[in-house]
C-alpha positions in Angstrom: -50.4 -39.6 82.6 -52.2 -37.1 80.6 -50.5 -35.3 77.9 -50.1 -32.1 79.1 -48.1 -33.3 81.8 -46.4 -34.8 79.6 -45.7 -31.8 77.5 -44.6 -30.0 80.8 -42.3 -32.7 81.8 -40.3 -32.7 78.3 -41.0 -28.6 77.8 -38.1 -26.7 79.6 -38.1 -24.9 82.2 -38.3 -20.5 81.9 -34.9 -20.7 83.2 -33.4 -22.7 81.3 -35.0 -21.3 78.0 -33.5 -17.9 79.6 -30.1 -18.8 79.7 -30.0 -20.6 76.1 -29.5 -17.2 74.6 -26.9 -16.1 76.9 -23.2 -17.0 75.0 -25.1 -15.4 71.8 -25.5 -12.2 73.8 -22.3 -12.3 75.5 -20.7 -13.1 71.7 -22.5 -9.7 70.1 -21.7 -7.6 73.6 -18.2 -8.5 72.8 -18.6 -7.7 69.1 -20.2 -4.2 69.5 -17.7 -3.5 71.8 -15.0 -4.2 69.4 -16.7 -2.1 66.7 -17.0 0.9 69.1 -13.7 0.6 70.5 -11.6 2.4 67.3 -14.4 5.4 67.3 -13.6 5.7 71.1 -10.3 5.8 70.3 -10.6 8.5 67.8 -12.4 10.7 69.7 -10.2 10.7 72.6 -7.4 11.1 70.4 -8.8 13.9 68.9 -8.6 15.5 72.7 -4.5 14.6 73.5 -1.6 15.7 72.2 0.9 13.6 70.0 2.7 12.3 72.7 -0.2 10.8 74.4 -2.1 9.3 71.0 1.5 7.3 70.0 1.7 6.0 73.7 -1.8 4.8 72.9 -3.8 7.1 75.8 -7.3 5.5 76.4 -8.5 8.7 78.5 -10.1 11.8 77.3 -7.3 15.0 77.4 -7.5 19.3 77.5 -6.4 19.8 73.9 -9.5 19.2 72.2 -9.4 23.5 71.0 -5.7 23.5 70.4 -5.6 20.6 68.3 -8.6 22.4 66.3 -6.7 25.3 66.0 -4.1 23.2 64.5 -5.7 21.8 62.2 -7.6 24.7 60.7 -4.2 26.4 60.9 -2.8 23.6 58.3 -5.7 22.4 56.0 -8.7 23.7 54.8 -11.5 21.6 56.4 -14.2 23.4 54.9 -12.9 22.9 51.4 -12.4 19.0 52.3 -15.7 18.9 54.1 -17.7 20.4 50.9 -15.7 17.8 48.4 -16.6 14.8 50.6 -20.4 15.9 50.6 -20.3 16.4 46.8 -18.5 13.7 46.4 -20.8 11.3 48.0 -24.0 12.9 46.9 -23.4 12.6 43.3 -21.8 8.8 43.8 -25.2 8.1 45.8 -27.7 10.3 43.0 -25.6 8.4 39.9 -25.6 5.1 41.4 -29.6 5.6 41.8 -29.9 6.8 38.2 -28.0 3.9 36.8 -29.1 1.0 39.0 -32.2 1.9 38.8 -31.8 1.5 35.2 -30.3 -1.4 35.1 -33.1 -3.2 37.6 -36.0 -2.3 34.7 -33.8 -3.6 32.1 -33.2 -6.5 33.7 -36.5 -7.0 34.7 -38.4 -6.0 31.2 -35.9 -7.1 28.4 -35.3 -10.5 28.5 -32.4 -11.8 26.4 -30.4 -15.4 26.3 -27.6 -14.0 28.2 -29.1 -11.5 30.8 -28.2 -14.7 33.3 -24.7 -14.5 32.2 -25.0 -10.4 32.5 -26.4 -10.6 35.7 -23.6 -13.4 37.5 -21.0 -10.7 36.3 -22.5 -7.7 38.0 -23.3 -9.4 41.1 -19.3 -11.0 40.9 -18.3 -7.5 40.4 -20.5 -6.6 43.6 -18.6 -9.0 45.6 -15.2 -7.3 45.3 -14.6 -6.4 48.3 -13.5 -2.2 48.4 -10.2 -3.5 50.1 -9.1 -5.3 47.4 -10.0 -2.5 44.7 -8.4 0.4 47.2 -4.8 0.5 46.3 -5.5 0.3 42.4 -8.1 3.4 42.9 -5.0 4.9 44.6 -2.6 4.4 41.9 -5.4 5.8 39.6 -5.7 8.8 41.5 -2.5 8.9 42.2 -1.9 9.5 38.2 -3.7 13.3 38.0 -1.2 14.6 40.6 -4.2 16.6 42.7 -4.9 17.2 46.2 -8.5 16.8 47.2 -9.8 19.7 45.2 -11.7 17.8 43.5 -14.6 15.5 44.0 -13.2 12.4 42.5 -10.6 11.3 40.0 -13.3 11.4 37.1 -13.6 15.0 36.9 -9.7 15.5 36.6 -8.9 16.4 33.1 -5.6 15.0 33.8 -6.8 11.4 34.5 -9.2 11.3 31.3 -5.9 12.5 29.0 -3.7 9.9 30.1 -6.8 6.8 29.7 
């Protein structure tokens, strides 16, 4: 026997290579579907009434304007929608400034205990927000504010009791 028929005889078949990366797909179809599932959810609850988002109601419903109505009738959503942007675009521009900082220090400086520095920062990193969310409650919490603000360390409140 030669050797490519040898190769050929040991090399699978297009069909068979084909259906190797079948359970992987079927596993992330599944996956994506369960990540899209709770902003399905909330955009057809957005659409029903009370009723039908307690009992769960997976279809679309006719009280998409009413519940708008509602809900401009009840909060300001401009005012919360102009403290979230601010809010994120000055976390986002002063996590930039400072990281960026701390990246050429890091780099340029070199010092006996930057290793040490650097496991504690990336430790720090690996907090997940879940575990840090009910403390940054509490701490909110403290200044007694609504969500006028765009974060706790603006409130003159929070920096008086620290």
């Amino acid at each position: 026997m030669t050797d490519v028929a040898t190769k050929l005889e040991k090399s699978p078949t297009r069909t068979t290579a084909r259906w190797r990366g079948v359970p992987k797909y079927v596993f992330l179809s599944i996956v994506a579907l369960l990540s899209i599932g709770p902003l399905y959810f909330m955009v057809v609850s957005a659409t029903n009434t009370t009723q039908d988002v307690l009992a769960s109601k997976m279809i679309p419903g006719g009280n998409l304007i009413a519940n708008w109505q509602s809900l401009t009738e009840f909060q300001d959503v401009g005012s919360a929608m102009y403290h979230s942007v601010l809010n994120a675009v000055v976390t986002t521009v002063l996590a930039l400034v400072v990281c960026s900082i701390a990246g050429y220090g890091f780099e340029v400086y070199h010092s006996p205990n930057k290793d040490r520095l650097m496991w504690v920062l990336m430790l720090a990193m690996m907090i997940p927000f879940a575990a840090t969310m009910i403390p940054l409650f509490q701490a909110c919490s403290l200044t007694r504010d609504s969500s006028t603000r765009p974060g706790p360390w603006c409130s003159p409140r929070l920096r008086r009791r620290c």
